[in-house]
N, C-alpha and C positions, 0 to 999 in steps of 0.2 A: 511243596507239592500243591495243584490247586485242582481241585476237583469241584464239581455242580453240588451244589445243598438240592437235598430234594425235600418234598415235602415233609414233615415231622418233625424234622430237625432247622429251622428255620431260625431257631432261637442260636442258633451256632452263629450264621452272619448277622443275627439282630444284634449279638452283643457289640461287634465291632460296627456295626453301622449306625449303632444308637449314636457315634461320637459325631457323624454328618448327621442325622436328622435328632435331633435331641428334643424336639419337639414333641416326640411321643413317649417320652418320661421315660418309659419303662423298656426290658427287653420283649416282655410278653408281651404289649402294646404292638411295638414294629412286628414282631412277629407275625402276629396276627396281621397286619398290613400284607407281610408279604404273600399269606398264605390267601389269602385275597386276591392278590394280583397277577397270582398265576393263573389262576381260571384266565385272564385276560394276554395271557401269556409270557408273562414275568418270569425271567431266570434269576437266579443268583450261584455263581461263583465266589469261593474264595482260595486265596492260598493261608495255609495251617501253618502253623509251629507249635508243635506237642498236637493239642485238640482244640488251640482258641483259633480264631479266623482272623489273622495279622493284617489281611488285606481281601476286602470283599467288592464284588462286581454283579451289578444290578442292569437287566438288558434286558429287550425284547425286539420281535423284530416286524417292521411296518411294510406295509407299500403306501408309498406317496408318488403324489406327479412331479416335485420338485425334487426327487432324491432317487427315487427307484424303489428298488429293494434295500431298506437299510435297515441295520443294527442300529437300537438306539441305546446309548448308557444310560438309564434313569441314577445310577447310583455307582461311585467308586469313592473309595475310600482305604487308607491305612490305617491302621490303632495307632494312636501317637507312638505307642510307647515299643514298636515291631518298626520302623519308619528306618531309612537305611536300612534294609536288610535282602532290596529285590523281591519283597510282596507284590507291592503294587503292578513293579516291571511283571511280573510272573503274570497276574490277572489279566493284566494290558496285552499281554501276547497270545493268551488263551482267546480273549474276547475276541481279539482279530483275529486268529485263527477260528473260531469259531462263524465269523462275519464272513471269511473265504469259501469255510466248509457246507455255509447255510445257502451259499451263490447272492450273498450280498453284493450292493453296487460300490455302497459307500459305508461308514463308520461315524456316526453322531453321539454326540454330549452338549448338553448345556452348562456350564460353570459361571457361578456368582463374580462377581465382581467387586473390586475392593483390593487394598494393600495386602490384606491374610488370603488373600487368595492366590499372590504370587508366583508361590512355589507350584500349586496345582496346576497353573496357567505351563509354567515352564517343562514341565511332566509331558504338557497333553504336544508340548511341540518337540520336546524331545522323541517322542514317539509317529511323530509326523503329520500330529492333526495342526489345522489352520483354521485359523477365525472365519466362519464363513458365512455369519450374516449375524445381527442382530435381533435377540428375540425379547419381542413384547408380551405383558403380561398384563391383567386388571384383577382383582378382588370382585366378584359376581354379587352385586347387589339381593338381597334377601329379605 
């Protein structure tokens, strides 16, 4: 089943999404992140098995002059250990239904690159997205 986290429980998708961003050590940490990011309009979805989040979806939705109205994914992710099991498929379907229902143009993700990132790569074209440009990034001097 995947239904929307909404604000309070935030700590439900942190757990599973601490395993993509692990950078923020803790569950409370991301948490906190996300509940931050909604003011700016940050969703998150996941699909459940029992009450953990086996596979969680992180999106908000822009207007740009090169895309239109689009959904963007900041965050998808599976629990390693829920993987195989049509989590991830179940989020992936929700989001883009969600992306039809919002009168989006298009469906956006950014994904790392590298050999461990293979399988994500093969996901995002199994489901019909396409490489569509290359995106640059710099650390902001301080």
């Amino acid at each position: 089943m995947v239904r929307e986290i909404e604000a309070g429980e935030s700590h439900v998708a942190a757990a599973a999404l601490l395993e993509l961003r692990p950078q923020f050590e803790t569950v409370e940490a991301l948490a906190a992140r996300i509940d931050l990011q909604r003011a700016e309009g940050y969703r998150i979805v996941a699909s459940l098995e029992g009450d953990e989040a086996a596979a969680v979806g992180g999106f908000r939705v822009k207007e740009t002059t090169f895309a239109g109205r689009m959904l963007y994914v900041d965050d998808l992710v599976a629990c390693a250990r829920f993987r195989r099991r049509g989590h991830a498929d179940a989020v992936m379907r929700w989001i883009d239904a969600e992306a039809r229902r919002l009168d989006c143009d298009t469906l956006h993700l950014d994904s790392g690159v590298g050999p461990e990132r293979e399988d994500a790569h093969r996901f995002y074209f199994n489901h019909g997205m396409r490489i569509a440009s290359f995106h640059f990034a710099k650390a902001v001097d301080r």
